[in-house]
C-alpha positions in Angstrom: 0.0 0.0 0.0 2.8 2.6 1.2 4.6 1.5 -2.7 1.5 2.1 -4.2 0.5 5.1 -2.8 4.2 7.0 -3.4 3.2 5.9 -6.9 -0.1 7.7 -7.3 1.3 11.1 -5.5 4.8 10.9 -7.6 2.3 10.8 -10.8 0.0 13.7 -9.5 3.4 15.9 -8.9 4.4 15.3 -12.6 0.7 15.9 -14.0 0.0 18.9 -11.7 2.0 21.9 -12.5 -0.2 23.8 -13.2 -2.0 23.6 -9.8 0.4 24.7 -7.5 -1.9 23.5 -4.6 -2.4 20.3 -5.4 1.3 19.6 -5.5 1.6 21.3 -2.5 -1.0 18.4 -0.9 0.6 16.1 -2.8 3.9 17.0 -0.8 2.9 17.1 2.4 1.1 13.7 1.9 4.9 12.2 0.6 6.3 13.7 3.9 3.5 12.4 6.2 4.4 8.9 5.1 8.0 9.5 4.6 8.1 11.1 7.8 10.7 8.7 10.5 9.8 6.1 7.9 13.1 5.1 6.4 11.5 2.1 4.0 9.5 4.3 2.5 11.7 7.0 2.1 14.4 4.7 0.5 11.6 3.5 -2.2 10.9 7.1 -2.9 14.1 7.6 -4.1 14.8 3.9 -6.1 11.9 5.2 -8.3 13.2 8.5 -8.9 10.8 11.1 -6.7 14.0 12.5 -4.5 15.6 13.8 -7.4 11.9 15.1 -9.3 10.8 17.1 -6.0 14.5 18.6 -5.8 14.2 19.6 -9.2 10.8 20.5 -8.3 12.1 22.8 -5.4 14.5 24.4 -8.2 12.3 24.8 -10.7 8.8 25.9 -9.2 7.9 29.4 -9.5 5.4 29.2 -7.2 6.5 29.8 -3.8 4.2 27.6 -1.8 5.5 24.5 -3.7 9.5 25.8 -3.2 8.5 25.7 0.5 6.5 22.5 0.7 8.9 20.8 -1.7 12.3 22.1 1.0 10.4 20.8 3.7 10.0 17.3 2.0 13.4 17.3 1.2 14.5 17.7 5.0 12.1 15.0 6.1 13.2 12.3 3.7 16.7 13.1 3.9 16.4 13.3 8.0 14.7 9.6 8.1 17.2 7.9 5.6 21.2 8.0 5.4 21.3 7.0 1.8 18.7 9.7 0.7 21.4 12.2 2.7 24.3 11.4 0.5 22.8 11.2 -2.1 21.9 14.7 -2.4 24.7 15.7 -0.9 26.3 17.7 -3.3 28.4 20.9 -3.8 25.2 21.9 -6.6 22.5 21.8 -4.0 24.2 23.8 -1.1 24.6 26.6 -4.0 21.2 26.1 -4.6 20.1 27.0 -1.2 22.9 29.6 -0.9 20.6 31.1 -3.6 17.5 30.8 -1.9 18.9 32.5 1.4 20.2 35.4 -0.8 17.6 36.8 -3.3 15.8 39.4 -2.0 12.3 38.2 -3.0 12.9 35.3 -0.5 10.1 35.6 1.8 11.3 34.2 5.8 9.4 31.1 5.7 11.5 29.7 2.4 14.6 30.7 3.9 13.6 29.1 7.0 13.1 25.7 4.9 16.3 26.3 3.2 17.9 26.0 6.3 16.0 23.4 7.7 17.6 21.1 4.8 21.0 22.4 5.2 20.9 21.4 9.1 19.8 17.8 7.9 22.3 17.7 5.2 25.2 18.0 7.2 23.6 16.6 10.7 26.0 13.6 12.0 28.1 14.0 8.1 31.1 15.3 7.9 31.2 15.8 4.2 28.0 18.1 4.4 29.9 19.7 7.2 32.9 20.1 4.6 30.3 21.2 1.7 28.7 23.7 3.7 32.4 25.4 4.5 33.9 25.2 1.3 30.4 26.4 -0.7 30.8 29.6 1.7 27.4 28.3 2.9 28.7 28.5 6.4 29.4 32.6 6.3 25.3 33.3 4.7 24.2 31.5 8.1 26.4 33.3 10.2 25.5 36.6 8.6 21.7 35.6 9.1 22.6 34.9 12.7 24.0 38.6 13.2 21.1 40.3 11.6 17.9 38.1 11.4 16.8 38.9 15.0 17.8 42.4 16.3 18.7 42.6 20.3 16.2 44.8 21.1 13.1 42.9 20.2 11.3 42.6 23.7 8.2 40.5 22.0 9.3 37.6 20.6 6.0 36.1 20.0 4.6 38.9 18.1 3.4 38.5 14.8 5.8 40.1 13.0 8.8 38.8 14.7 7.8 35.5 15.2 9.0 34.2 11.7 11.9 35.9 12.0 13.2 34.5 15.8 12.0 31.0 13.9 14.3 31.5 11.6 17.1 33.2 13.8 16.4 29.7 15.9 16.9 27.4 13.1 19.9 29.1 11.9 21.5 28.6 15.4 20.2 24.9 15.1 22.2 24.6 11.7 25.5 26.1 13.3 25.5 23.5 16.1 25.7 20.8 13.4 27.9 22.2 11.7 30.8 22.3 14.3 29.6 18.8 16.2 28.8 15.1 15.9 31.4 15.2 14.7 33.7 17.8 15.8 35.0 20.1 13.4 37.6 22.6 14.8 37.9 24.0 11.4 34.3 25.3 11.1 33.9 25.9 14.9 37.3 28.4 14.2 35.2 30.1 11.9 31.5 29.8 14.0 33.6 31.9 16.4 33.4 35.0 14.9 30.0 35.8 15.8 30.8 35.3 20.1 30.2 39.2 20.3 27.0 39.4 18.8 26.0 36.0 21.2 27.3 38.2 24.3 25.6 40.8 23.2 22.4 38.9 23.4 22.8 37.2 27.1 23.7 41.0 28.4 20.3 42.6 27.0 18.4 39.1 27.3 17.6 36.2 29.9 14.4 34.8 28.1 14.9 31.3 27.4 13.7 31.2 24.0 17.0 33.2 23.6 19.5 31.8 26.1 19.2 28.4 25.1 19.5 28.2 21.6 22.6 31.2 22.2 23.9 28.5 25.1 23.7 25.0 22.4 25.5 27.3 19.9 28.0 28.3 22.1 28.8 25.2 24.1 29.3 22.7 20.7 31.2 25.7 19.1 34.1 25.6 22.0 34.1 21.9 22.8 37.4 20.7 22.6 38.8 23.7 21.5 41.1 25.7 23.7 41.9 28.3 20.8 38.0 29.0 20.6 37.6 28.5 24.7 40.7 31.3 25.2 39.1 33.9 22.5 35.4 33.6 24.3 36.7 34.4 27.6 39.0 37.2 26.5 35.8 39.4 24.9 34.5 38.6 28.1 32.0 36.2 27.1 32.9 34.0 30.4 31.4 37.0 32.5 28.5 37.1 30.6 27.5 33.8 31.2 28.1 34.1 34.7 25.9 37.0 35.2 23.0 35.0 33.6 23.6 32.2 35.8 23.7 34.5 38.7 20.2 36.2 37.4 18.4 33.4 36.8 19.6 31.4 40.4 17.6 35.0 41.9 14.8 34.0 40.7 15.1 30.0 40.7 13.6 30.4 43.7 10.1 31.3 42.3 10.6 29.7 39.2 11.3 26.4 37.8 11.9 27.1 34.3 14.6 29.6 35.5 16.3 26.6 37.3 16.4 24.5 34.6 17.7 27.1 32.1 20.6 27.9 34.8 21.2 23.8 34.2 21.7 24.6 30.5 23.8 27.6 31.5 26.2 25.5 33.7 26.5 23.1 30.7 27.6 25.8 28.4 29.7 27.1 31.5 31.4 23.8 31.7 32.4 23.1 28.2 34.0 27.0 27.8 36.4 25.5 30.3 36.9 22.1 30.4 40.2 22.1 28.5 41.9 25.0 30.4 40.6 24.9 34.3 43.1 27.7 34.8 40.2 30.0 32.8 37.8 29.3 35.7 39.4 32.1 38.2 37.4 34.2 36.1 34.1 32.8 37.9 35.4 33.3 41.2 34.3 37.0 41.5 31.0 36.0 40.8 31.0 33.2 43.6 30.2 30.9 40.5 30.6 27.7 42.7 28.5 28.7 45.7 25.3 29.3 43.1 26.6 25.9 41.6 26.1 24.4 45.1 22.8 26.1 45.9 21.7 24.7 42.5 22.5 21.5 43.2 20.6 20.8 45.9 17.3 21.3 44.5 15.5 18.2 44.7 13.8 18.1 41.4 17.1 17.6 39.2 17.8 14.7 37.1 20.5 12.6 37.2 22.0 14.2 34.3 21.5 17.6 35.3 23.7 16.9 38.7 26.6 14.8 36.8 26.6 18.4 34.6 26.7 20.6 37.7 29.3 18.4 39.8 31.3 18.3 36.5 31.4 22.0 36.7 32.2 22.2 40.3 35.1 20.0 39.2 36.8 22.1 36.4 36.4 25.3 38.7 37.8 23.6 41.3 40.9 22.0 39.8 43.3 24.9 40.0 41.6 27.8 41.2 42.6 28.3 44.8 39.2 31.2 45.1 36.9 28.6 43.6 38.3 25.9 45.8 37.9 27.8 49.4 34.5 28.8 48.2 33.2 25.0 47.8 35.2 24.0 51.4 33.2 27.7 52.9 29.9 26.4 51.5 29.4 23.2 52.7 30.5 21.3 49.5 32.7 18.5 50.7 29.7 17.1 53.0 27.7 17.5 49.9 30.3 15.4 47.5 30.5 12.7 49.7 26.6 12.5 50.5 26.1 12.1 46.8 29.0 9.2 46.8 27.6 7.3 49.4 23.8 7.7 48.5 24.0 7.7 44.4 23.8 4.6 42.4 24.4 6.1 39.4 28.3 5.3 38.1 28.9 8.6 36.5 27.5 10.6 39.0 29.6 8.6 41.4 32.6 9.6 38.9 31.9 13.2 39.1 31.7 13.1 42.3 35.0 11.5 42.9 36.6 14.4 40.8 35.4 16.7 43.0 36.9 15.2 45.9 40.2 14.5 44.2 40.7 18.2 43.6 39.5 18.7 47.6 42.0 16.2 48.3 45.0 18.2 46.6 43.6 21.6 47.5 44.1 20.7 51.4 47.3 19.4 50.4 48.8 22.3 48.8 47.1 24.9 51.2 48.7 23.1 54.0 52.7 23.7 52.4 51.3 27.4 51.5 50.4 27.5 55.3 53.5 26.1 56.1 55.5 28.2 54.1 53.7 31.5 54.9 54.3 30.6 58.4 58.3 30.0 57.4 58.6 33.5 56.3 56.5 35.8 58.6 59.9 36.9 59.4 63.5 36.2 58.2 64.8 36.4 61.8 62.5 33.8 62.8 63.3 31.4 60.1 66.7 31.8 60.7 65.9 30.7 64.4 63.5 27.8 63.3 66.5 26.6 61.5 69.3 26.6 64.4 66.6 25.3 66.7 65.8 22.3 64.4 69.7 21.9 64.2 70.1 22.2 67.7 67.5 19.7 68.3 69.5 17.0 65.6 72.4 17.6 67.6 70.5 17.0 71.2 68.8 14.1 69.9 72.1 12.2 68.8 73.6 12.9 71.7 70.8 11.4 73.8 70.9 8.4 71.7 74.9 8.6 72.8 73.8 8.9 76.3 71.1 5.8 76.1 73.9 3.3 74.9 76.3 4.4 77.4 73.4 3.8 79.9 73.2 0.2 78.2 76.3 -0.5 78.2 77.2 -0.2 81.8 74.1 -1.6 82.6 75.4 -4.9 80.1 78.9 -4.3 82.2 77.1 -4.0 85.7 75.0 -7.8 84.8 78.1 -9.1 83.7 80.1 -8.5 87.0 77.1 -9.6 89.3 77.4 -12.9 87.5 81.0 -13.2 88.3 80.5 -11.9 91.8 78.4 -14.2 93.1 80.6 -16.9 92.1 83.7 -15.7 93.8 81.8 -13.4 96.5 82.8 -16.0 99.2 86.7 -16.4 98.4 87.2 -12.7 97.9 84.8 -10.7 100.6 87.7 -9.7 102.9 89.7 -8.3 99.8 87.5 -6.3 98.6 85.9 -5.2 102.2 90.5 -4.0 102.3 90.1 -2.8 98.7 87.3 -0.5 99.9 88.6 1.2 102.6 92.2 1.7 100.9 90.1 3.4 98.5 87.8 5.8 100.4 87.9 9.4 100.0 86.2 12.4 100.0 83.7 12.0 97.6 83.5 15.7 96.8 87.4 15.6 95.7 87.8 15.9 91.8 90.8 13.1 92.0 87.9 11.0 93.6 85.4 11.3 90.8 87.8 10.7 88.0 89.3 7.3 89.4 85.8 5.7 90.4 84.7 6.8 86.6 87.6 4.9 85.8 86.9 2.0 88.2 83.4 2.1 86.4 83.9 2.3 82.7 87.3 0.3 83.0 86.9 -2.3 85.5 89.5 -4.5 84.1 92.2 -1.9 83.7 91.1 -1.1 87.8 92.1 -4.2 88.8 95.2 -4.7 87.2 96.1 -1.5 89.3 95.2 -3.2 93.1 96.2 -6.5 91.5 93.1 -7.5 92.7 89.5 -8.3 91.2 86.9 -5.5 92.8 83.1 -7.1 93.1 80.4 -4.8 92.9 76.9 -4.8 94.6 76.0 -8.9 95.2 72.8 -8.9 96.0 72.8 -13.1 97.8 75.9 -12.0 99.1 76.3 -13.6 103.1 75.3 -11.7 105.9 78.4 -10.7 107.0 79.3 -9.0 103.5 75.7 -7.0 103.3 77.2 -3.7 104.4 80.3 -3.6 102.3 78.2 -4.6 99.0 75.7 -2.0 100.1 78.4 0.8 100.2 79.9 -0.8 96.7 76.5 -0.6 94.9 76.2 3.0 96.1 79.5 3.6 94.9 78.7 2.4 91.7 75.1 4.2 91.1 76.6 7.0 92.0 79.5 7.2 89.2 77.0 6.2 86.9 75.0 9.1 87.9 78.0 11.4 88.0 78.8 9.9 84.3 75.7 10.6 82.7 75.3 14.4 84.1 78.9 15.1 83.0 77.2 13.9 79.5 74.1 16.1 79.9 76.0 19.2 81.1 78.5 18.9 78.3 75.6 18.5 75.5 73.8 21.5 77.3 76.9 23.5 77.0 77.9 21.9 73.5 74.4 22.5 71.3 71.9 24.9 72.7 72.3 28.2 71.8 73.4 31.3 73.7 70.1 32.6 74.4 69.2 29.4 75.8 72.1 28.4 77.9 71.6 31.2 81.0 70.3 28.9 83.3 71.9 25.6 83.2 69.5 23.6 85.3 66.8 24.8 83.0 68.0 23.7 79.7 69.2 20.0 81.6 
């Protein structure tokens, strides 16, 4: 039935030219059933009606079938890949340059003209190549500049209604032509018209404006710092910020001003997504705080929060403003609640990029801390440093002091051992050994030779030819007192040892201004 009737309304074009209406119903019927209908539009054109209704488009003097006959065109070519390159061609895209540019063009044929130009080079990147090298490209950026004029308050009025339709269509065809796929060469040249878009978010926040502006804009830099770099420096970064800033006022009362500020963040993100350094530029307009504010309204998608935490990421990766801003607003809490609660993987991604860039933020604000705190003031430094010095040296000298401790206490086991095993033979000799030694134990001489006796027993009693046993503690009753008083004797060097050590690292490594009171610094 569907072959049959694309028969019978192929026939009634041909046979009706000279009744420009009933081709024009003839049309619209071949697009109804064209229409997302790829079968049908692929037998259309195997029995020769898309190339008849694009000479028909060509050819017609009447207007209304130029119109109807464009507008086929789009649908067939939209619905099937092979009717798309198939017509193609270098020949038509001059053929609609023409359309665009005689004077007698009313707004509605232009408006079809560009309708099959955006489906001509929609996902193709030879139609994306035709439409740059036919000069096709510059007509719709010329129509873009002066279809709609930026002082139009009532969009929906009459008289500019067609025109905003076609102002809208022609920013529809310039989003295909720099994306899916990506064409830096034609969003290089898309670029040129960034001042008449900023032009349009400082004089309007109407949505029917901002979002087609913001889809232009965000394809047009993706990916592209050279394009990103020259919309920030005419200051078309600012711009957007300012809407976002307007329209989070009034999110508040109104939800379609919360979702266009979703649209907005999108367009903020991509402008600087490959250069983070560019988002310092949002910090004066506390960017990320109306970021976090709209993030937590409850009636955002999925989606809409992976494209908000994505731009709380890229201003957050190397701006130090942006980054105390999300830790003064809350926005670590808020990361992790959305880790641990979300299900979703990319959101949990996004999410994780946001806390990767807290993560090195604290890290480096803790050495900036650090070194801030370094050099308050030279003179302090300078003192940090012979205090951390001093403090090496006091610390290896303790450790000094600890195996000295060690060792006699390794030298005192020892000599136990070999006292109790001769305690009995030699108590008398070294009760005689004792006394011959007893002194004053203030006297310096004194001192010195029991130091001796202590860290060189062996060389001690080669002197008295005689072995000197120190403290036995299951010594016989008779010997208790004289291996008290040796014991003593010996603690007591030791002691006299180790503060000799401590008063020569106190007057060896502290500094001047800390060596006034020597029992202090010991």
């Amino acid at each position: 039935d569907m072959k049959t009737d694309l028969n019978l309304l192929l026939e009634c074009l041909k046979y009706q030219m000279d009744c420009p209406l009933s081709q024009k119903e003839a049309l619209i019927t071949i697009y109804s059933i064209c229409q997302q209908n790829s079968e049908a539009s692929e037998y259309l054109r195997e029995i020769g009606g898309l190339m008849f209704i694009n000479d028909l488009a060509k050819s017609s003097v009447h207007c209304i079938v130029k119109e109807a006959a464009l507008f086929t065109l789009g649908i067939i070519i939209e619905s099937n890949v092979y009717c798309q390159q198939t017509l193609c061609t270098s020949a038509l895209f001059e053929d609609l340059i023409l359309f665009l540019i005689k004077k007698d063009s009313g707004v509605n044929l232009k408006r079809m003209s560009v309708y099959v130009i955006l489906v001509l080079v929609s996902n193709n990147k030879d139609g994306q190549t035709y439409v740059r090298d036919t000069g096709c490209i510059s007509l719709l950026l010329q129509l873009f500049r002066t279809t709609l004029s930026t002082s139009e308050k009532n969009l929906s009025d009459e008289n500019t209604g067609p025109h905003y339709q076609l102002w809208s269509s022609v920013c529809s065809t310039l989003c295909a032509c720099v994306n899916n796929p990506q064409n830096e060469d034609n969003q290089n040249i898309c670029c040129s018209v960034f001042p008449y878009a900023k032009e349009w978010l400082e004089n309007c926040t109407k949505p029917e404006i901002v979002r087609p502006i913001c889809s232009f804009l965000g394809l047009t830099v993706a990916n592209n710092s050279y394009v990103q770099k020259y919309f920030v420096s005419i200051g078309g970064l600012d711009a957007l910020a300012k809407v976002l800033l307007e329209l989070m006022h009034d999110s508040c009362l109104s939800h379609s001003s919360m979702k266009l500020a979703v649209v907005v963040t999108k367009t903020l993100d991509a402008c600087i997504a490959n250069n983070s350094a560019m988002g310092v530029v949002l910090a004066k307009y506390h960017t990320v705080s109306e970021l976090l504010k709209l993030l937590s309204n409850e009636t955002l998608s999925t989606g809409e929060k992976i494209s908000i935490i994505l731009t709380i990421g890229h201003c957050t990766e190397v701006c130090e403003e942006n980054q105390c801003e999300l830790l003064q607003n809350n926005g670590l809490p808020l990361m992790i609640q959305v880790l641990t609660e979300s299900q979703d993987e990319e959101l949990i991604k996004a999410a994780t990029f946001v806390l990767q860039n807290c993560k090195r933020m604290t890290e480096q604000l803790s050495l900036k801390l650090y070194d801030h705190s370094l050099n308050v003031n030279n003179a302090e430094e300078m003192d940090v440093q012979v205090k951390k010095r001093c403090l090496q040296d006091y610390w290896k000298k303790a450790k000094e002091i600890l195996h000295r401790i060690n060792s006699i206490e390794k030298e005192h086991d020892e000599e136990r051992v070999q006292g109790e095993a001769f305690v009995d033979e030699y108590s008398v000799a070294n009760s005689e050994a004792l006394k011959s030694h007893e002194v004053n134990p203030a006297d310096p001489k004194c001192i010195e030779r029991t130091h001796k006796e202590v860290c060189c027993p062996q060389l001690t009693s080669k002197l008295n030819n005689q072995v000197l046993a120190p403290s036995v503690t299951s010594a016989p009753q008779k010997n208790e007192t004289v291996n008290t008083m040796d014991a003593t004797s010996t603690r007591q060097t030791e002691q006299r040892d180790i503060l000799c050590s401590v008063t020569e690292l106190q007057t060896d490594n502290v500094p001047p201004s800390h060596n006034r009171n020597g029992k202090t610094a010991c």
